[in-house]
C-alpha positions in Angstrom: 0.0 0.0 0.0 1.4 3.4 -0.7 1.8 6.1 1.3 -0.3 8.6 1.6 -1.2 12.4 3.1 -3.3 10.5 5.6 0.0 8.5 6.7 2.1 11.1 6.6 0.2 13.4 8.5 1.7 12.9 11.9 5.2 13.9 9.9 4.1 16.7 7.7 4.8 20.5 8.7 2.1 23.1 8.9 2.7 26.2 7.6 0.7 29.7 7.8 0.9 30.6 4.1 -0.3 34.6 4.3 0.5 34.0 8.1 -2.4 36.3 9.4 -6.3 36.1 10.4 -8.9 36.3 7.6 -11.6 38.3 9.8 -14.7 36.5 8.9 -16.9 38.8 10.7 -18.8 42.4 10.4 -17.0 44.8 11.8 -19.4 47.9 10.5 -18.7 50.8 13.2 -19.3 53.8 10.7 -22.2 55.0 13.0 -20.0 55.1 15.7 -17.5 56.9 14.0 -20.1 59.8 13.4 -20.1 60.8 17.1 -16.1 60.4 17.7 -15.6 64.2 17.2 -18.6 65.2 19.0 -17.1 64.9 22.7 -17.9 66.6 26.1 -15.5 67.3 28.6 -16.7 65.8 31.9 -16.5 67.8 35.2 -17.0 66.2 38.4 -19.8 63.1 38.7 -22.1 64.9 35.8 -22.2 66.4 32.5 -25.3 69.3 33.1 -26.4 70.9 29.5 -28.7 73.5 29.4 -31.1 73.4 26.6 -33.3 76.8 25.4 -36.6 76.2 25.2 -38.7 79.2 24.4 -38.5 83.0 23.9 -38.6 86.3 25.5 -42.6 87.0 25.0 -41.6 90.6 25.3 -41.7 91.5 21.8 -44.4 93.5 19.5 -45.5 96.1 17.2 -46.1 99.5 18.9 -48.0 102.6 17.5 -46.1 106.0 17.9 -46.0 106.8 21.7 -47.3 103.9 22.5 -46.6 101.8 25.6 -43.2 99.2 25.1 -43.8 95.5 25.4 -43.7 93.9 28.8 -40.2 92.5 29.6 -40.4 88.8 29.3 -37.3 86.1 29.4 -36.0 83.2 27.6 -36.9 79.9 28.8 -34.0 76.9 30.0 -34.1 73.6 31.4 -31.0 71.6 32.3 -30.6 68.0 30.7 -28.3 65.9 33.4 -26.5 63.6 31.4 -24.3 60.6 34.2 -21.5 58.0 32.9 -22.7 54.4 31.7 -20.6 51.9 31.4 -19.5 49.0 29.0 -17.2 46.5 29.3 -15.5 43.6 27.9 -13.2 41.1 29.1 -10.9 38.4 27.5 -9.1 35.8 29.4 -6.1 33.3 28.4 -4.6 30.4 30.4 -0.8 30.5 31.1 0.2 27.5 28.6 -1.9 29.4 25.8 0.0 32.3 26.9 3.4 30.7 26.9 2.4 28.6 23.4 1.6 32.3 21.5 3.9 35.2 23.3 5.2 35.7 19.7 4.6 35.5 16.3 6.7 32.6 15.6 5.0 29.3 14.5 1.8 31.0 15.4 -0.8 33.3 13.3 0.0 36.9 13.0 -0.4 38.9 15.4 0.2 37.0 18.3 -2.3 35.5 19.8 -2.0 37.6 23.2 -2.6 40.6 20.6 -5.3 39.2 18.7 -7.8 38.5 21.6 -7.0 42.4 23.0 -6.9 44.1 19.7 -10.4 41.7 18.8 -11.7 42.6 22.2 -11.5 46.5 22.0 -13.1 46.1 18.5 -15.8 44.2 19.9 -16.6 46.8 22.5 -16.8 49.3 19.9 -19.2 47.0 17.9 -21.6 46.8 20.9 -21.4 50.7 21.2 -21.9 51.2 17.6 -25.1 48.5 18.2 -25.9 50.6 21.2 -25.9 53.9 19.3 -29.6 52.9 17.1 -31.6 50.7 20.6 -29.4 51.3 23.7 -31.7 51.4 27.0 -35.4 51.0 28.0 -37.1 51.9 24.7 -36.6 49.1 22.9 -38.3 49.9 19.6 -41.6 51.3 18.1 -45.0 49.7 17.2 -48.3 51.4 15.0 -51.7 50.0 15.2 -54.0 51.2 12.9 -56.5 48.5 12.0 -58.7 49.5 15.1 -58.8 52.9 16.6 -61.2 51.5 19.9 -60.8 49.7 22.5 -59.1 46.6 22.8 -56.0 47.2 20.1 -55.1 43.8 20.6 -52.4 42.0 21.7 -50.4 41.8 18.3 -48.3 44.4 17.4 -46.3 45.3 14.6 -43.2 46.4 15.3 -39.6 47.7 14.6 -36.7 47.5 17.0 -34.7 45.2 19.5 -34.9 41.7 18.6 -35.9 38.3 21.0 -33.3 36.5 22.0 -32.5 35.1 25.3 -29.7 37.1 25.5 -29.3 39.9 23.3 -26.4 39.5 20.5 -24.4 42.6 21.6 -25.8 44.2 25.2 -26.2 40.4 27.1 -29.8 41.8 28.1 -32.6 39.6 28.5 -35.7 40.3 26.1 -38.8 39.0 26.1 -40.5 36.4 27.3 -41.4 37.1 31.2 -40.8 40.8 31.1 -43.3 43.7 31.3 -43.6 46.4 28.5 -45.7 49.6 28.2 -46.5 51.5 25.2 -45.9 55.4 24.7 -47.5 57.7 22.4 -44.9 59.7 20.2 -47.4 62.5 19.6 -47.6 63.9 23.2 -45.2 61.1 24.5 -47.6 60.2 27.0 -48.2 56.6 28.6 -51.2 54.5 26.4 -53.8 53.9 29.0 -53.7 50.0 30.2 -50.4 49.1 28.4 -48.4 47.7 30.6 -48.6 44.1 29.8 -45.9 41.2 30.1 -44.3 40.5 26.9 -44.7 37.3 25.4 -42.5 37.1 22.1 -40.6 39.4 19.6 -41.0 36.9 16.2 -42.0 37.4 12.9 -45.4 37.0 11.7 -45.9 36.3 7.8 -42.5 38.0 7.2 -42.7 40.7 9.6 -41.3 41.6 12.8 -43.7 41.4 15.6 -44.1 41.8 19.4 -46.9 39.9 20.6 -48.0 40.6 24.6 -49.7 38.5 27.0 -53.0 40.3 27.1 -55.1 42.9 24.3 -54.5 46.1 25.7 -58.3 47.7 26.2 -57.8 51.2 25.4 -58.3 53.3 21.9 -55.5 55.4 20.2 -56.6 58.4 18.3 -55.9 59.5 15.8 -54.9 56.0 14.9 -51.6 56.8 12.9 -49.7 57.3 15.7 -46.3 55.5 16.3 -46.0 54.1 19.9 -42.7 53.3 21.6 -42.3 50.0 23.7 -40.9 50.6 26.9 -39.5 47.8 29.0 -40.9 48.4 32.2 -39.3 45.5 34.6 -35.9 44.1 34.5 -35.3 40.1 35.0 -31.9 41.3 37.2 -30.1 44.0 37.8 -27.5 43.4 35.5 -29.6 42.5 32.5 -31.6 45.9 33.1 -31.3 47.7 29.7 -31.9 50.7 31.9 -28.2 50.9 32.8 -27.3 51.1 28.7 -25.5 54.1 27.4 -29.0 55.8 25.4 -29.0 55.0 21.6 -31.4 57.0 18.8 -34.4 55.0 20.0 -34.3 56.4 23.8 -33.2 59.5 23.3 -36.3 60.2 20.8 -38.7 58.1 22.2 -38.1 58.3 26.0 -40.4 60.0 28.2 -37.6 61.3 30.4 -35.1 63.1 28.6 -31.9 62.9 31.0 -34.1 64.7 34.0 -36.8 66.5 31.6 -40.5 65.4 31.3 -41.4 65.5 27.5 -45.3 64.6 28.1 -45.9 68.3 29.3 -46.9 70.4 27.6 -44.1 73.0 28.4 -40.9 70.4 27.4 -43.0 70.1 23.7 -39.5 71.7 22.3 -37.7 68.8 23.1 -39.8 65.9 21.4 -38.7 64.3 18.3 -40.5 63.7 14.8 -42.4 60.6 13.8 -44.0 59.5 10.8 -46.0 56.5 10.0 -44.4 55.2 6.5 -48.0 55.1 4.9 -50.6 56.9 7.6 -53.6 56.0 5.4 -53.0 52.3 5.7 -53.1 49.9 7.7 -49.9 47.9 8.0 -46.3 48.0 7.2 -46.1 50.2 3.9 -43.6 50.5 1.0 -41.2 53.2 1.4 -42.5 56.5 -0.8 -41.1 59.7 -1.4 -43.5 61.5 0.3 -42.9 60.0 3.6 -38.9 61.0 3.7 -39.9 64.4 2.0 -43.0 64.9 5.3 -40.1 63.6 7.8 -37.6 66.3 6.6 -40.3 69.6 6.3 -41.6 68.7 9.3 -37.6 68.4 11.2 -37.1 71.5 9.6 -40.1 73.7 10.4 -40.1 72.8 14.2 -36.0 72.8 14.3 -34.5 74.9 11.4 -32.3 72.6 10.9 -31.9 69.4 7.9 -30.5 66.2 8.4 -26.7 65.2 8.1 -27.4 61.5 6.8 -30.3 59.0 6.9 -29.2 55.9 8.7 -31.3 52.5 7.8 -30.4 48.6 7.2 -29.3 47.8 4.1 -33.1 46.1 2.9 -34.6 49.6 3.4 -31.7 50.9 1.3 -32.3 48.4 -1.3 -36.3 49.8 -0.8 -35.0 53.3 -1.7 -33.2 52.0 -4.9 -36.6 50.3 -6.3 -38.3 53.1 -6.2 -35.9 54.7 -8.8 -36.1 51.9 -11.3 -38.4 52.7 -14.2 -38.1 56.4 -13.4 -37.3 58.7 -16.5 -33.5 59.7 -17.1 -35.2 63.3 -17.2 -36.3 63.0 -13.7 -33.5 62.4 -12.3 -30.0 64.7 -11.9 -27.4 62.2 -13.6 -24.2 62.7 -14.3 -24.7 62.4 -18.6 -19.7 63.0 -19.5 -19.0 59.7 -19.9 -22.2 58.4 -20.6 -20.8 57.3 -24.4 -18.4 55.4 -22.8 -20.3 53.1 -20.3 -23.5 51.9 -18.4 -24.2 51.0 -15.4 -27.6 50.0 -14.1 -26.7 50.1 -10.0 -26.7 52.6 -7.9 -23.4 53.5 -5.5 -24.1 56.4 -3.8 -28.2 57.2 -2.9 -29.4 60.7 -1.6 -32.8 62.0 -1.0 -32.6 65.6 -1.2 -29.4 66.1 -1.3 -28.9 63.8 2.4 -26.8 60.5 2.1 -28.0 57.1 2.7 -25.8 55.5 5.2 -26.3 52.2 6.3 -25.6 49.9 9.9 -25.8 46.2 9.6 -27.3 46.8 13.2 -29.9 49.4 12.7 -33.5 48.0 13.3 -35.0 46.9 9.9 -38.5 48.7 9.7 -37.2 52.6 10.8 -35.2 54.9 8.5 -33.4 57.7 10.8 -33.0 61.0 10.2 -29.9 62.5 12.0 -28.9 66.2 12.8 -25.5 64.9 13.7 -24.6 68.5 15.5 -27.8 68.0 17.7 -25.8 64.8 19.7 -23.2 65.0 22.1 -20.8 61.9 23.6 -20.3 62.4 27.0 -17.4 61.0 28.3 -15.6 60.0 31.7 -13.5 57.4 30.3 -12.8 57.7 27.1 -11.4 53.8 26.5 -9.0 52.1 28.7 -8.1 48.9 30.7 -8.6 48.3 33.7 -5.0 47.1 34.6 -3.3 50.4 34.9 -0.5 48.9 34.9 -0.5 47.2 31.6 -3.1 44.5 30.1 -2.7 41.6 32.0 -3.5 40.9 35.4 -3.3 37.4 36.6 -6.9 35.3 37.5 -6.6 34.8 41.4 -5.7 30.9 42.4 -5.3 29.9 38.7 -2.8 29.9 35.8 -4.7 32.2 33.5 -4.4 36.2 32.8 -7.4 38.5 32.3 -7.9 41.9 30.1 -10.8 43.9 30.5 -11.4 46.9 28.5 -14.0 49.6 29.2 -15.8 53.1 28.3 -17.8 55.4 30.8 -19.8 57.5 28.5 -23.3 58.3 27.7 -25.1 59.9 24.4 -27.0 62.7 24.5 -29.5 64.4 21.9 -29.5 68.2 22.6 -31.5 69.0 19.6 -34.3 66.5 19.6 -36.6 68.6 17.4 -34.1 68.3 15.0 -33.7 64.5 14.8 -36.9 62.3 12.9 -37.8 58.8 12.5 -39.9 57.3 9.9 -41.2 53.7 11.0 -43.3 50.9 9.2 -41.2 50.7 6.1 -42.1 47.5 4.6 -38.7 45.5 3.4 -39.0 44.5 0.0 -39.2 40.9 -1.2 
């Protein structure tokens, strides 16, 4: 019998040929990356912001020698904005320590440096996750179908996903927890809502949150988007309470770091919503109409347009189809080398002059529309690990060394009238 690769395999030398790691996975932190020059300074245990919210009354027209307005003032609120922290940790034993301390007969980097360098980019993934559904709010629901009372217990619905832990934040969702549903008009609590929360799935294609009980109340007018609010945690550390705030709480929360956007006085600091489709009665394909409604409305009530749109990649690929079939003449095309070659994609999408941008980890169902300026990233630690020393810091009573990275930091919208989301975009099949 001849000898064979099988044979000699307990003689043959392996050898790294490109002797480095292939990453396999996404590491999409371009949202993330938007924020990085928007820092605060901490001072002390707090970051306080004071927000303007409305004008000196004392203003008029007046007839010759006629009496001068009444003094009045301008109108401020402070926003308290406290750290938040995320971690991550990485641990090695001392013989794959001593088996990896260089890059010789091993993969390149070492393997000491490729679980810290991984581990700091997987912090920065969770933060960039973070950024679109970090803390309480955990996404946004619509009801149409029936304006009275009972809505049901089925809910459409765009945001945080089911799993029993979630992918990046290792929070508990779903099943055995209670949720209550806000209204995003006057961001006051739904009569009734609070109900356990049974599932986040997908019905016929769709995401959907489905809760324990039909919540007997009525919703009018009945095209208003609802945020879903967890309103229990399973344990302290699985509270999405104690997340840095992402896009979805700090438009949708009812308490805006210390300010009460339900009355009637704090209506400066509430965000835009639109229903994709407001006449009908489910998710909706994504028009023109609804992005152009979203922008007029940020900038009426803000004076300010958005920087970028921020959406998965399907609702991107829903913006594209509704260009195909349009005429060349209604669109602005770029016609100098059109003799020389043709194309039928599409690389770079705007609506009105504002960019697509898209996040592998923003909710499918919601396209965002950001006022980057209007955000701030406070910050008490701005990455660092917590061996001060160096990296590694042996495991008590065991052969091992552990790294742990963190950030103290929160995000904070200081312009929320200026920020707009547009839910119940149907993905297209």
């Amino acid at each position: 019998m001849p000898a064979n690769l099988t044979s000699f395999d307990a003689i043959l030398k392996e050898s790294y040929v490109i002797n480095s790691i292939t990453d396999q996975l996404n590491e999409n932190t371009d949202a993330w990356k938007d924020f990085e020059s928007l820092t605060l300074n901490w001072t002390g245990k707090r970051c306080v912001i004071p927000l303007r919210i409305s004008r000196n009354s004392g203003t008029g027209a007046v007839a010759e020698n006629g009496t001068l307005p009444a003094a009045g003032q301008q109108g401020y609120e402070d926003m308290i904005v406290t750290a938040r922290g995320v971690y991550g940790s990485a641990q090695l034993t001392g013989f794959a320590l001593a088996s990896s301390v260089n890059s010789q007969g091993v993969f390149n980097p070492t393997g000491l440096q490729a679980e810290m360098n991984g581990l700091v980019e997987d912090v920065r993934k969770l933060m960039s996750a973070l950024l679109f559904f970090g803390n309480s709010v955990i996404g946004f629901v619509w009801q149409k179908q029936n304006a009275a009372a009972p809505l049901g217990a089925t809910f459409q619905y765009s945001g945080r996903l089911d799993n029993t832990e979630d992918t990046f934040a290792g929070v508990a969702v779903g099943v055995g927890r209670s949720g209550t549903l806000v209204r995003l008009d006057d961001y006051t609590v739904v009569p009734g809502s609070t109900q356990q929360i049974n599932s986040i799935t997908t019905v016929a294609g769709e995401p959907t949150i489905v809760f324990n009980a039909a919540i007997n109340t009525a919703v009018v007018p009945t095209e208003v988007p609802m945020a879903v609010v967890y309103d229990t945690a399973v344990a302290t550390d699985k509270d999405p309470a104690i997340e840095p705030k992402g896009f979805t709480a700090n438009l949708a929360a009812v308490n805006h770091f210390g300010l009460d956007r339900s009355l009637a006085a704090n209506a400066q600091i509430r965000s835009n919503f639109r229903l994709a489709d407001t006449a009908a009665a489910a998710y909706s394909p994504l028009t023109a109409h609804g992005l152009d409604s979203l922008i007029a409305t940020s900038n009426k009530r803000s004076g300010k347009r958005f920087d970028k749109f921020w959406l998965a990649i399907e609702q991107l690929v829903a913006y594209s189809s509704l260009l195909q079939g349009v005429a060349v003449s209604n669109l602005r095309v770029d016609v100098k080398d059109d003799s020389k070659s043709a194309d039928a994609g599409f690389t770079n999408l705007h609506h009105q002059g504002i960019p697509f941008r898209t996040s592998d980890v923003c909710p499918i169902g919601t396209i965002w529309g950001v006022h980057n300026a209007g955000y701030k990233k406070a910050v008490l630690s701005s990455g660092q690990w917590l061996d001060y020393n160096g990296v590694l810091r042996q495991v008590p009573g065991i052969d091992a060394g552990i790294a742990q990275w963190r950030m103290l930091y929160d995000v904070a919208c200081i312009q929320p009238n200026a920020q707009g989301v547009l839910t119940a975009v149907e993905v297209p099949t």
